[in-house]
C-alpha positions as CSV (number, residue, x, y, z in Angstrom):
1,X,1.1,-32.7,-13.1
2,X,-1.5,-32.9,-10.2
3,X,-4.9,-32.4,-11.1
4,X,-5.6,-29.8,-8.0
5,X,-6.0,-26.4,-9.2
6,X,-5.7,-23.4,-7.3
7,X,-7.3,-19.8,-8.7
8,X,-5.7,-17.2,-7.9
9,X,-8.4,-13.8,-8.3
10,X,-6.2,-10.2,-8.7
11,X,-3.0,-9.9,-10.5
12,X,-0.8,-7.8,-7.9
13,X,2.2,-8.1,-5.7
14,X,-0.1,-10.7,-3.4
15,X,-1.0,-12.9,-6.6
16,X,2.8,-13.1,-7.9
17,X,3.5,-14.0,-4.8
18,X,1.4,-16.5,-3.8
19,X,2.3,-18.7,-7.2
20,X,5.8,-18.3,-6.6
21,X,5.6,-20.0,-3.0
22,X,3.5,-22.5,-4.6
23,X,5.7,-23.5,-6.8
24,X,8.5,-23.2,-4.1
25,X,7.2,-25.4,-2.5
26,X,6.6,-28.1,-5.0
27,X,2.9,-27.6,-5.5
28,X,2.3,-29.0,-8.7
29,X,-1.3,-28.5,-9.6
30,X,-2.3,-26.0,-12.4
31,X,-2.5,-22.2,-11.6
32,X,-4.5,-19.6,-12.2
33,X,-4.2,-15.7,-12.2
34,X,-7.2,-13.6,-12.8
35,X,-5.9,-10.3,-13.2
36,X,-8.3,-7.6,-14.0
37,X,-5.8,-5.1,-15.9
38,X,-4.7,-5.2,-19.3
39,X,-1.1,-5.2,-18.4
40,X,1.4,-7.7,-16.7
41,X,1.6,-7.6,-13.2
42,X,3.9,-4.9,-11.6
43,X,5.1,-3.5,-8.8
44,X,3.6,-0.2,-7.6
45,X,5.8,1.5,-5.3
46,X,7.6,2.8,-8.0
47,X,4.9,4.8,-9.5
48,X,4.7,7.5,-7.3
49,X,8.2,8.3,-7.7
50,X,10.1,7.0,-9.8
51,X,7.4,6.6,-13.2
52,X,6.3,10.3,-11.9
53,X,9.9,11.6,-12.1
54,X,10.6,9.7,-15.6
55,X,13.9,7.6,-14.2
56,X,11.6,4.5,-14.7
57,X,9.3,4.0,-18.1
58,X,5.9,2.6,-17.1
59,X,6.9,-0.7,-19.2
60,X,9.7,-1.0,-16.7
61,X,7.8,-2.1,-13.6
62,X,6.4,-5.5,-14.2
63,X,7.6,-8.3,-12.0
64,X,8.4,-11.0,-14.9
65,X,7.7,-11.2,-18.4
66,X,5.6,-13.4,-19.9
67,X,8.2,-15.9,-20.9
68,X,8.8,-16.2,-17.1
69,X,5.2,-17.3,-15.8
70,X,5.0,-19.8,-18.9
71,X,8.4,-21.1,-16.4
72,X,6.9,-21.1,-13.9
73,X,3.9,-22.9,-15.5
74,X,1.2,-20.0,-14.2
75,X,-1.6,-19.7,-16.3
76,X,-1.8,-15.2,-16.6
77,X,-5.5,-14.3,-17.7
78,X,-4.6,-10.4,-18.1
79,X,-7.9,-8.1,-18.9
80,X,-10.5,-10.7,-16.8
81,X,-11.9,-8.9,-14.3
82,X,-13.8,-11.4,-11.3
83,X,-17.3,-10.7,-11.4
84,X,-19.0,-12.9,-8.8
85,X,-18.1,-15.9,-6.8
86,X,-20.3,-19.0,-5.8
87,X,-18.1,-20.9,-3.2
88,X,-21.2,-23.7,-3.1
89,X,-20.2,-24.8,-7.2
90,X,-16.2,-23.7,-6.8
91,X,-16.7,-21.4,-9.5
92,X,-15.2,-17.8,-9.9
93,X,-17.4,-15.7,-12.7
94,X,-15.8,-13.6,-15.2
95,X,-16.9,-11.6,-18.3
96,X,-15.3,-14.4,-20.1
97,X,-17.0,-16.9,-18.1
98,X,-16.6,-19.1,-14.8
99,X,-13.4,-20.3,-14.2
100,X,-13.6,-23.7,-11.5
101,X,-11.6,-23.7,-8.9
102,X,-10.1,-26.4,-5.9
103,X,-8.8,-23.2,-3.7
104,X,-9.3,-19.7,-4.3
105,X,-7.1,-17.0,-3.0
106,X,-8.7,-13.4,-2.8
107,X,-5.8,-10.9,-4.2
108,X,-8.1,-8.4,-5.5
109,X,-6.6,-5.3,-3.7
110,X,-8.0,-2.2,-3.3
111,X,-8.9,1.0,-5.0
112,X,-8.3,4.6,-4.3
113,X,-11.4,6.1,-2.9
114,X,-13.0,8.5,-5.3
115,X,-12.7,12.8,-5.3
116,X,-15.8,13.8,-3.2
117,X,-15.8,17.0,-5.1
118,X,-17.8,17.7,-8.5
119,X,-14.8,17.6,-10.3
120,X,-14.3,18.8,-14.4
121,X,-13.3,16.2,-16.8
122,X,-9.5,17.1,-17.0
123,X,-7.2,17.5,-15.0
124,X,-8.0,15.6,-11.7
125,X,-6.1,12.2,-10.8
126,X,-5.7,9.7,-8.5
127,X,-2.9,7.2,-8.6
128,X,-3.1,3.6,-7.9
129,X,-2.6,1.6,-11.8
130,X,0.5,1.9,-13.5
131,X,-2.1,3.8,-16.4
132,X,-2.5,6.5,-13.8
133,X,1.0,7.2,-13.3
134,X,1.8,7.6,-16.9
135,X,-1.1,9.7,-17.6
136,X,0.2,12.1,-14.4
137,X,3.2,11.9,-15.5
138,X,2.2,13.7,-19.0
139,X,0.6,16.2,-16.9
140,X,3.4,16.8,-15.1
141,X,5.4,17.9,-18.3
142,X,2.9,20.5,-19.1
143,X,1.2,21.8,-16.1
144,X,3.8,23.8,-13.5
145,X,1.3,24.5,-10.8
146,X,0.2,21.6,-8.0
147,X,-2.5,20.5,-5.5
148,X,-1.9,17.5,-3.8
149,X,-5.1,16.3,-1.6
150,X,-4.2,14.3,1.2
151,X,-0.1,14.2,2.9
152,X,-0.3,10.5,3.5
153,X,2.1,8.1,2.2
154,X,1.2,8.5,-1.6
155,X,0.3,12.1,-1.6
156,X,3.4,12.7,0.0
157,X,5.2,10.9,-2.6
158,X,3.8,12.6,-5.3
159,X,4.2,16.0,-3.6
160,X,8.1,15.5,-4.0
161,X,8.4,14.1,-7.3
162,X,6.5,17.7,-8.4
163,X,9.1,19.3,-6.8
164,X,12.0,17.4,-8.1
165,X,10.5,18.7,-11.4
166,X,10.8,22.5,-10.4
167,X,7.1,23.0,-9.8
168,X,4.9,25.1,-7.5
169,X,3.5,22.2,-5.3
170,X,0.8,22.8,-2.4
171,X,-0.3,19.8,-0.5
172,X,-3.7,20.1,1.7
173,X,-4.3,18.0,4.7
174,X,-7.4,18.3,6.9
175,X,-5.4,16.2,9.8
176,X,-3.1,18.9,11.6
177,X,-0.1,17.3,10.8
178,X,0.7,15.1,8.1
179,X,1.1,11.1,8.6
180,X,-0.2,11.2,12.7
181,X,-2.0,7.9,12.5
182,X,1.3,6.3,10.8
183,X,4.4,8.1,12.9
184,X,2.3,9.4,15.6
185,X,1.9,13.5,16.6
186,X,6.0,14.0,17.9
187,X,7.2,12.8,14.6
188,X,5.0,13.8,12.2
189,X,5.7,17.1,13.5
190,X,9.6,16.8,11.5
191,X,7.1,16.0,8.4
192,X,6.2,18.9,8.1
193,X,9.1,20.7,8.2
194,X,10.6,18.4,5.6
195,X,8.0,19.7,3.6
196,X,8.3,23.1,3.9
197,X,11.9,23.2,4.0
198,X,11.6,21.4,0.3
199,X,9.5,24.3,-1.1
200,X,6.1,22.6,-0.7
201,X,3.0,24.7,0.5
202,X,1.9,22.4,3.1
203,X,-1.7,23.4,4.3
204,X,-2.9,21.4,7.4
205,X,-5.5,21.4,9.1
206,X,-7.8,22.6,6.2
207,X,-9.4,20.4,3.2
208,X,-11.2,21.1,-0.6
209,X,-14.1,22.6,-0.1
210,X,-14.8,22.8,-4.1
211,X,-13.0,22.1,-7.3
212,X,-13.0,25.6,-9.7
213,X,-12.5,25.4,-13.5
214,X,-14.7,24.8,-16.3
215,X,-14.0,21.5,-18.6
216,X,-10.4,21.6,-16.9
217,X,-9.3,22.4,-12.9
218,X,-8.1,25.7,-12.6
219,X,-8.0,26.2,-8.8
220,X,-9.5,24.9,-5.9
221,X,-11.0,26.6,-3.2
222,X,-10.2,25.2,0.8
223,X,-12.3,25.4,3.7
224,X,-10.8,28.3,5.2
225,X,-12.0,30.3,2.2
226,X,-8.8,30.5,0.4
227,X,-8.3,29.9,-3.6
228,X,-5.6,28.1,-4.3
229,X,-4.7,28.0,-8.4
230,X,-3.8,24.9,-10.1
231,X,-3.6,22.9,-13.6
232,X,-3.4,19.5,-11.7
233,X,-5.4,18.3,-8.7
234,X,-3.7,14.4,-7.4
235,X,-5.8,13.1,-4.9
236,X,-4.7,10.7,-2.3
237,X,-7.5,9.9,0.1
238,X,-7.2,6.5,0.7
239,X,-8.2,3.5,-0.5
240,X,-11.3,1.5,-0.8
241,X,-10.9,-2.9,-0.8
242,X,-12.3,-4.4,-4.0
243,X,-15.2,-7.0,-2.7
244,X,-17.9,-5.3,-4.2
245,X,-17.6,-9.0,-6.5
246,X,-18.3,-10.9,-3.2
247,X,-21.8,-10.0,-3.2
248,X,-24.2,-12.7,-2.4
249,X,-21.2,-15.5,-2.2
250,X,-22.3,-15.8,1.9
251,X,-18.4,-14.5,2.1
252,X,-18.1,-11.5,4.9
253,X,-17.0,-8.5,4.2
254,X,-16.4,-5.9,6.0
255,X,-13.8,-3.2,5.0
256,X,-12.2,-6.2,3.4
257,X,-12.5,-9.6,3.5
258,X,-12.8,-10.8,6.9
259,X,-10.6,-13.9,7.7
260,X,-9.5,-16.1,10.4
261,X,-6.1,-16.1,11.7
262,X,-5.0,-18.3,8.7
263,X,-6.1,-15.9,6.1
264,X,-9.2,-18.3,5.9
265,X,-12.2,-16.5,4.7
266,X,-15.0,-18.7,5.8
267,X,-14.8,-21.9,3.1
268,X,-11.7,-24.0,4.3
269,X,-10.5,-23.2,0.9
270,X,-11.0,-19.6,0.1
271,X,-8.0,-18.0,1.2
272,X,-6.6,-14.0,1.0
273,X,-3.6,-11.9,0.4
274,X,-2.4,-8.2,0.4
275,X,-5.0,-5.3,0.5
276,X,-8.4,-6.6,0.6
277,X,-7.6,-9.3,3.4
278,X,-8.8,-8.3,7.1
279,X,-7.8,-10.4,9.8
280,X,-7.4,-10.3,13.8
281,X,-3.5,-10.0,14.8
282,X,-3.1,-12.5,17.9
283,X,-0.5,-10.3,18.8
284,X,-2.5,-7.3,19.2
285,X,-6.3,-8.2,19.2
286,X,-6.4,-5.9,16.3
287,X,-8.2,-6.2,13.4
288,X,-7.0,-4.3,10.4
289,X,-6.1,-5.2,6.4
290,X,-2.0,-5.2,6.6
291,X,-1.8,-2.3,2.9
292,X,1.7,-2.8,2.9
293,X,4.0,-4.3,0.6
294,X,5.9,-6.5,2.9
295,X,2.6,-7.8,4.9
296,X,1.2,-8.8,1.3
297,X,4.3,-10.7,0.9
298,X,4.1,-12.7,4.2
299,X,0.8,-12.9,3.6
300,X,1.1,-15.1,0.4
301,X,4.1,-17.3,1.9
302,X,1.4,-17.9,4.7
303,X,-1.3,-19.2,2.4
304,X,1.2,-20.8,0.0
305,X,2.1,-22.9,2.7
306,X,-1.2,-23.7,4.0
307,X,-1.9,-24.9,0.8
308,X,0.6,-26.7,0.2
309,X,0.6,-28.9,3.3
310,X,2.1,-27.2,5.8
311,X,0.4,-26.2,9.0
312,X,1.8,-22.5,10.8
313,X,0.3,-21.2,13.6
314,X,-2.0,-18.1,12.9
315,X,-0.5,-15.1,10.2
316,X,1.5,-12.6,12.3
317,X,3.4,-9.7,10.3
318,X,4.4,-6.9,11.9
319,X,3.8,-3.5,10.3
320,X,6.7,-2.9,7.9
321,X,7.0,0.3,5.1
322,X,9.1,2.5,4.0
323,X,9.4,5.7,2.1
324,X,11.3,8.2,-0.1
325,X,10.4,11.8,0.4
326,X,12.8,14.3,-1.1
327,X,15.9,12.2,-1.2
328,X,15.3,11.1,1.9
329,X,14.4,7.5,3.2
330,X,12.4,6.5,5.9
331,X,11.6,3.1,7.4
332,X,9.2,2.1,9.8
333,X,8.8,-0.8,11.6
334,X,6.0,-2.2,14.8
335,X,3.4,-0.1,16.2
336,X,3.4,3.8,16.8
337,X,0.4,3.8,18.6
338,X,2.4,3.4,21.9
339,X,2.8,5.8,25.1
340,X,6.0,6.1,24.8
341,X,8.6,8.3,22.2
342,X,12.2,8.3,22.1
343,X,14.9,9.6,19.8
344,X,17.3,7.0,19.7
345,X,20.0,9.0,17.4
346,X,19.9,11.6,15.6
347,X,17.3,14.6,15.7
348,X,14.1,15.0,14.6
349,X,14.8,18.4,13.1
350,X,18.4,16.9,11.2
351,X,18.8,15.0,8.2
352,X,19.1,11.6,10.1
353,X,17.3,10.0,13.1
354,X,16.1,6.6,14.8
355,X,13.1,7.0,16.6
356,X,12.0,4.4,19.6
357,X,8.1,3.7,20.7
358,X,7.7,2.2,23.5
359,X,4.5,0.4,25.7
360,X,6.1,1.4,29.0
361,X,7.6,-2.4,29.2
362,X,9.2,-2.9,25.5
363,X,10.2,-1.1,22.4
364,X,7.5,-2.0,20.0
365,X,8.0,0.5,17.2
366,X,10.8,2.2,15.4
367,X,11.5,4.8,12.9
368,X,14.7,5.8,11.3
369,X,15.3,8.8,8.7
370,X,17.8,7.9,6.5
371,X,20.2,5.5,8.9
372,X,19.4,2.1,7.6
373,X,22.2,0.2,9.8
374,X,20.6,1.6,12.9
375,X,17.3,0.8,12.0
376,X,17.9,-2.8,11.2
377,X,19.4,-2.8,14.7
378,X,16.9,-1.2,16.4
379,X,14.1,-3.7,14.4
380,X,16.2,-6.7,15.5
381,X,16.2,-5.3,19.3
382,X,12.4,-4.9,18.9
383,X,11.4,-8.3,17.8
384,X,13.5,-10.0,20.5
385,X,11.5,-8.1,23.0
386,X,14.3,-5.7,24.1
387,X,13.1,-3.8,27.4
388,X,12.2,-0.1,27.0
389,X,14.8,0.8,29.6
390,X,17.7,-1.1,27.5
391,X,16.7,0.3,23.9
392,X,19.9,2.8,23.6
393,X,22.4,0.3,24.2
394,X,20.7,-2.0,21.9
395,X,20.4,0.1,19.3
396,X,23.4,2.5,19.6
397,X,26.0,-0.4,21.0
């Protein structure tokens, strides 16, 4: 075995990621994960639906077993939190102590940003750890009445798994429609609708204002003055990158760790992955952390393969998610924040649809509702630069 030794500091998707490439790619050094929960590492799109529904056990998520990181010759440190980081000695602290390092790659992710309310001790949740969805999940069995702060991707989520359960769900969003930044303001208006059409009280356009209750939450009160009962508030504002451990390790931050185009973040080897990484796309000029499943994955193949010898031009990813909201599956692909909106097939208002977005030269976004065939089409049309003007014969044939 070779003597290098690569630390890897978080233990999600990024992290299992980014040893698995290694090894791919015949990196034979020792690795290290330093994940900070007590648990395994798992996958966490399944929390907000299927753990919430009870289809999936929490157990059920992880990405291997033990048995399979002792194959693949990973070293798992579960319950070791990173604590500091001292690029000048190579050393990554922890509460059990500093662990050395040759290369360091960043996968500490981030965390959901905190209620801004005073909030009672029970009965207020956010979801991001797979101990989060099981303790909502309890709640669920016991409590038949709903807020859900916040009608972005995981508050949407959460939204309809309440409602596949039969209970009174009301969603609150201060942005007018739900998911504008993501879809843009034509789509996001069949959101809402899809919403409402399910049974969920979809309030946009309003926020919390205060959380009522004493020792438990028992309603909540919006800006507009209305009182809204509840036995479960589930936030979903957002999320917050963990660097708060980069302090003083002449590393910059800034909503995330800042890197260069190779996912470098200043030391030539002090790497990052998934959702605390910030980095300039060439393709765009943008800079923006990726916080999606599919750009964490790229984003470890990328630094596996820097590490390992190989020498790719700077990380490119276009923005890839998906989601399933009351039975139905959406996929997105590219960039919404384009002039440019066409329905492709399908309506908006109907059960299926592929939506174009378009720069005035090329298609540069799509989104399809439940037509998976056409989507994968209308993706392949995009990244081959397809001409706005010849989008529905790419896409419809």
């Amino acid at each position: 075995m070779g003597t290098r030794r690569v630390v890897v500091a978080g233990g999600g998707l990024a992290a299992v990621r980014v040893t698995e490439f290694l090894r791919r790619r015949g990196f034979d050094g020792s690795v290290v994960v330093l994940g900070d929960e007590p648990h395994l590492p798992y996958d966490r799109p399944p929390l907000s639906k299927e753990v919430l529904t009870g289809k999936v056990g929490p157990q059920n998520v992880t990405f291997k077993d033990e048995l399979a990181f002792a194959e693949l010759d990973v070293e798992l440190r579960t319950g070791c939190a990173v604590l500091g980081l001292d690029p000048g000695r190579g050393v990554v602290e922890t509460a059990a102590g500093p662990v050395p390092y040759d290369d360091l790659v960043v996968c500490t992710g981030a965390r959901p940003r905190p209620v801004p309310w005073n909030a009672p001790p029970e009965g207020v949740f956010v979801l991001r750890t797979v101990d989060d969805a099981a303790a909502i999940r309890a709640e669920l069995e016991r409590c038949p009445t709903v807020v859900v702060a916040g009608a972005g991707f995981v508050g949407a989520e959460v939204a309809s798994s309440a409602r596949a359960l039969g209970l009174d769900v009301t969603v609150v969003e201060v942005q007018p429609t739900p998911l504008v930044r993501a879809v843009g303001p034509q789509v996001a208006a069949a959101f809402v609708s899809m919403h409402r059409d399910n049974g969920t009280d979809l309030r946009c356009g309003v926020g919390i204002a205060e959380i009522l209750g004493r020792g438990r939450v028992e309603a909540v009160r919006l800006t507009d003055g209305s009182v809204r009962p509840c036995d479960l508030l589930v936030a979903g504002l957002g999320v917050v990158p963990n660097v708060e451990w980069l302090a003083g390790s002449g590393l910059r931050v800034d909503d995330g760790l800042v890197c260069d185009g190779q996912l470098c973040a200043g030391p030539s080897n002090v790497h990052a992955a998934g959702d605390v990484a910030r980095w300039t796309d060439p393709r765009t000029g943008r800079s923006a952390r990726g916080q999606q499943w599919m750009v964490a994955v790229e984003q470890a193949r990328h630094v596996a393969n820097r590490l390992t010898g190989g020498a790719p031009g700077p990380f490119t990813s276009g923005r890839y998610f998906w989601t399933h909201q009351y039975g139905h599956h959406f996929q997105f692909a590219g960039d919404a924040c384009a002039p440019d909106v066409r329905v492709l097939c399908g309506a908006l208002e109907a059960g299926e649809f592929v939506v174009g977005y378009g720069d005035g030269r090329r298609l540069v976004g799509v989104l399809a509702k439940n037509r998976s065939a056409a989507f994968v089409r209308a993706k392949t049309a995009m990244d081959r630069g397809v001409a706005w003007d010849e989008v529905d014969g790419a896409v419809l044939g």
